[in-house]
C-alpha positions as CSV (number, residue, x, y, z in Angstrom):
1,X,30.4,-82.6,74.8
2,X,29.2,-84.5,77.5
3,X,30.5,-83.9,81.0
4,X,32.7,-86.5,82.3
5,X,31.7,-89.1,84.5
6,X,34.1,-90.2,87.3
7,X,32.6,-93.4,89.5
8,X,32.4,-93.2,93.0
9,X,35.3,-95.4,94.2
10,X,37.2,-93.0,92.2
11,X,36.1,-89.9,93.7
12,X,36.7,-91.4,96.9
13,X,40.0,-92.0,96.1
14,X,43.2,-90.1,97.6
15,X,45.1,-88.1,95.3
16,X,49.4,-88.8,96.0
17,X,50.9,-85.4,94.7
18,X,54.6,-86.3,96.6
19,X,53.8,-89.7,97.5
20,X,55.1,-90.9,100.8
21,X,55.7,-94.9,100.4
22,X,59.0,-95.6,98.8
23,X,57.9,-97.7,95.9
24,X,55.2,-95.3,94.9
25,X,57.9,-92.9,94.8
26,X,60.2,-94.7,92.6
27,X,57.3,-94.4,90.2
28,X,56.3,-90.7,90.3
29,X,60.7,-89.8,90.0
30,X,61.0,-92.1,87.3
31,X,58.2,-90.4,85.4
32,X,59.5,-87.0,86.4
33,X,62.8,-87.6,85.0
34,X,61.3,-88.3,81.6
35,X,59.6,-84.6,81.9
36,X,55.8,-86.5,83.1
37,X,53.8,-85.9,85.6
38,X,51.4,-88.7,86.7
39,X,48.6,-88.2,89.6
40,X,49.2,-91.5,91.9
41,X,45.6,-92.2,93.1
42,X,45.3,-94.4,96.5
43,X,42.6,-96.4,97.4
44,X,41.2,-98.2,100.6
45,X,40.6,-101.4,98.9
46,X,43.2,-103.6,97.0
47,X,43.5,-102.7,93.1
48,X,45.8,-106.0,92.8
49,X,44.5,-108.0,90.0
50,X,42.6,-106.4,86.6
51,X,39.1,-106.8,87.2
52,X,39.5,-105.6,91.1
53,X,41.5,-102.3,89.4
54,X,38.8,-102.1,87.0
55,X,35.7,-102.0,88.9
56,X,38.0,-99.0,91.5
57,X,38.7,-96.3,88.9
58,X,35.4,-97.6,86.7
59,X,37.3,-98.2,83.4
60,X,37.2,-101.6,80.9
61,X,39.2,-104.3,81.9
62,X,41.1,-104.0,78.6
63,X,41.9,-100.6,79.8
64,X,43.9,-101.7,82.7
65,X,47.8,-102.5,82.2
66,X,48.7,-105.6,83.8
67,X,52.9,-105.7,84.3
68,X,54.0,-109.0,84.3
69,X,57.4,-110.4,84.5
70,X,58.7,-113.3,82.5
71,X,62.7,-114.6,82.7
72,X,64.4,-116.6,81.0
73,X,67.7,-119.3,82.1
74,X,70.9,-117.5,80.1
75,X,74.7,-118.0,80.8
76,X,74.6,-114.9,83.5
77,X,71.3,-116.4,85.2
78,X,68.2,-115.5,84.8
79,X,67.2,-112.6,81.9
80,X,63.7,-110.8,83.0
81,X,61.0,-109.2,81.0
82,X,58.6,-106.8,82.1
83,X,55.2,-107.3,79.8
84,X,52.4,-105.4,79.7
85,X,49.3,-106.3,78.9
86,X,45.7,-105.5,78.3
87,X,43.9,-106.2,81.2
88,X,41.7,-108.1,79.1
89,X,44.4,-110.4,77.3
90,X,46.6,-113.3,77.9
91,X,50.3,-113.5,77.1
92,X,51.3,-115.9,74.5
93,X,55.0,-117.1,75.6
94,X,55.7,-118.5,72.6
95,X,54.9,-114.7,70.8
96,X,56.6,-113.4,73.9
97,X,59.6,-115.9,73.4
98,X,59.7,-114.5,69.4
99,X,59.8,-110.9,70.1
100,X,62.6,-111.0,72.9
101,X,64.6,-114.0,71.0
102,X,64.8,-115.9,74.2
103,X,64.0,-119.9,74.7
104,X,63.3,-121.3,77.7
105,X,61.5,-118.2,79.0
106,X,58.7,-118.8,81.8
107,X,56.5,-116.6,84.0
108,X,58.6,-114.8,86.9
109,X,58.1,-116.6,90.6
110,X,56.9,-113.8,93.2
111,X,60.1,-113.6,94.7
112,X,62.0,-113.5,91.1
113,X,59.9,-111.0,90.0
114,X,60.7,-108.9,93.1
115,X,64.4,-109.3,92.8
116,X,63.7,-107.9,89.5
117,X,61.7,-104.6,89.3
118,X,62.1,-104.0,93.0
119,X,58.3,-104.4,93.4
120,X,55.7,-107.1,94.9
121,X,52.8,-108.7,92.4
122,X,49.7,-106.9,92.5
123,X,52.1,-103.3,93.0
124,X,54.6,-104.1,89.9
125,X,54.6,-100.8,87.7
126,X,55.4,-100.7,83.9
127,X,58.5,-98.6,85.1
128,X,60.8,-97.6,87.6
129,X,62.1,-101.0,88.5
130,X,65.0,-101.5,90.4
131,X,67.3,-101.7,87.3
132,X,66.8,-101.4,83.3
133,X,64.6,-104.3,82.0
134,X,63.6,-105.3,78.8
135,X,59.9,-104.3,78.2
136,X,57.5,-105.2,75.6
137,X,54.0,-103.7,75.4
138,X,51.1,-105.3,73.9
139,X,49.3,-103.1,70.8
140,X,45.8,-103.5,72.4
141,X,46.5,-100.9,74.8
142,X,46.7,-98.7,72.4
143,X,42.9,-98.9,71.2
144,X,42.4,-96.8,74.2
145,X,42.8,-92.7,74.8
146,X,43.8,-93.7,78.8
147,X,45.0,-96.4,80.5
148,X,45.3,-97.7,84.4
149,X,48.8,-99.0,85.7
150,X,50.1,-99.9,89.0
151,X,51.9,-97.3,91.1
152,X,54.1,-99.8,93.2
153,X,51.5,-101.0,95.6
154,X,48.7,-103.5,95.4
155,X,46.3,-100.6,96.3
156,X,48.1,-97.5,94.1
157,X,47.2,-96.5,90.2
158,X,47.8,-93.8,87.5
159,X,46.2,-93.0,84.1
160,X,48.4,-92.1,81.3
161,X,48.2,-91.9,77.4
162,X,49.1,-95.3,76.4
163,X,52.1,-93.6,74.0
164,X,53.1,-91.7,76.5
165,X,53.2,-95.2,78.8
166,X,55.3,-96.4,75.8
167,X,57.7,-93.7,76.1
168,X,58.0,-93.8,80.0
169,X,58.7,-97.5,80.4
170,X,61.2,-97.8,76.8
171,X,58.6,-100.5,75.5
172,X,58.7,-102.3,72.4
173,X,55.3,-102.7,71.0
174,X,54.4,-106.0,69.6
175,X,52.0,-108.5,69.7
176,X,51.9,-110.5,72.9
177,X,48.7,-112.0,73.5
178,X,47.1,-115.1,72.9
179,X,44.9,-115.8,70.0
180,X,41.3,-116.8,71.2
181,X,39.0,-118.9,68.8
182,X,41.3,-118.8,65.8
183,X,39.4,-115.7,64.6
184,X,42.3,-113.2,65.4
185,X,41.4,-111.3,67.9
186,X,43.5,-111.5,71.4
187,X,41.1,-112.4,74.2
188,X,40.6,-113.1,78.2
């Protein structure tokens, strides 16, 4: 077996074993209270959008879990949805819209998306929001043995099983992302 091969950035990284900012907190306790224990790793430079998370901890972009919130107008305001996605995919709404059952739904405004999981864009983890979302996962993540998410900071990730990602955020799996081409296959 080969031996593995960590990039630089990652090495260089800091390892968070009781992490010290609040939000990045949230995350490790909420994992810990579902019996996981996840290794927070900070680094220097931002890890905010896919390709910038990516290139830090040297995996595919497909490989990296983007949480994105979506909400939707109901008779008690607005109804969020936390979906995450293959760094290398697009959401569908309309597939989105299907597997949730609601109309009207839209992608979150910063400050909507805050209000909701308690977290700013480019931080927003697939769990430990402020209160119990709705979550939907998209299948492609599963094609990998590891996966990158946020840790509740723009410059804070985690690897984890993507089942065991399933299990920690109570995510439905189901197709999410846009068809590119007509041949299929979900795409960039």
């Amino acid at each position: 077996m080969p031996a593995a091969r960590f990039p630089t950035r990652l090495l260089d990284s800091t390892p968070v074993t009781e992490p010290s900012h609040p939000a990045q907190q949230r995350v490790f306790a909420a994992a810990q209270r579902k019996g996981v224990t996840i290794e927070i790793r900070e680094f220097p430079d931002s890890t905010h959008t896919a390709a910038e998370a990516a290139a830090t901890v040297g995996a595919e972009l497909g490989q990296i879990v983007k949480s994105l919130v979506f909400v939707a107008p109901t008779e008690r305001g607005l109804d969020p949805v936390v979906a995450l996605v293959s760094g290398s995919n697009r959401v569908d709404i309309a597939r989105l819209a299907a597997v949730t059952g609601l109309s009207g739904l839209r992608r979150a405004t910063a400050q909507e998306a805050n209000e909701a999981t308690g977290f700013t864009i480019g931080g927003i983890p697939p769990f430990g929001h402020a209160r119990a979302l709705r979550v939907v996962m998209d299948p492609d993540l599963g094609r990998y043995p590891v996966v990158w998410a946020a840790a509740g900071t723009p410059n804070a990730v985690f690897s984890v099983p993507p089942a065991t990602l399933r299990s920690l955020a109570n995510a439905t799996v189901a197709p999410l992302a846009e068809d590119v081409g007509g041949a299929g296959r979900p795409g960039a």
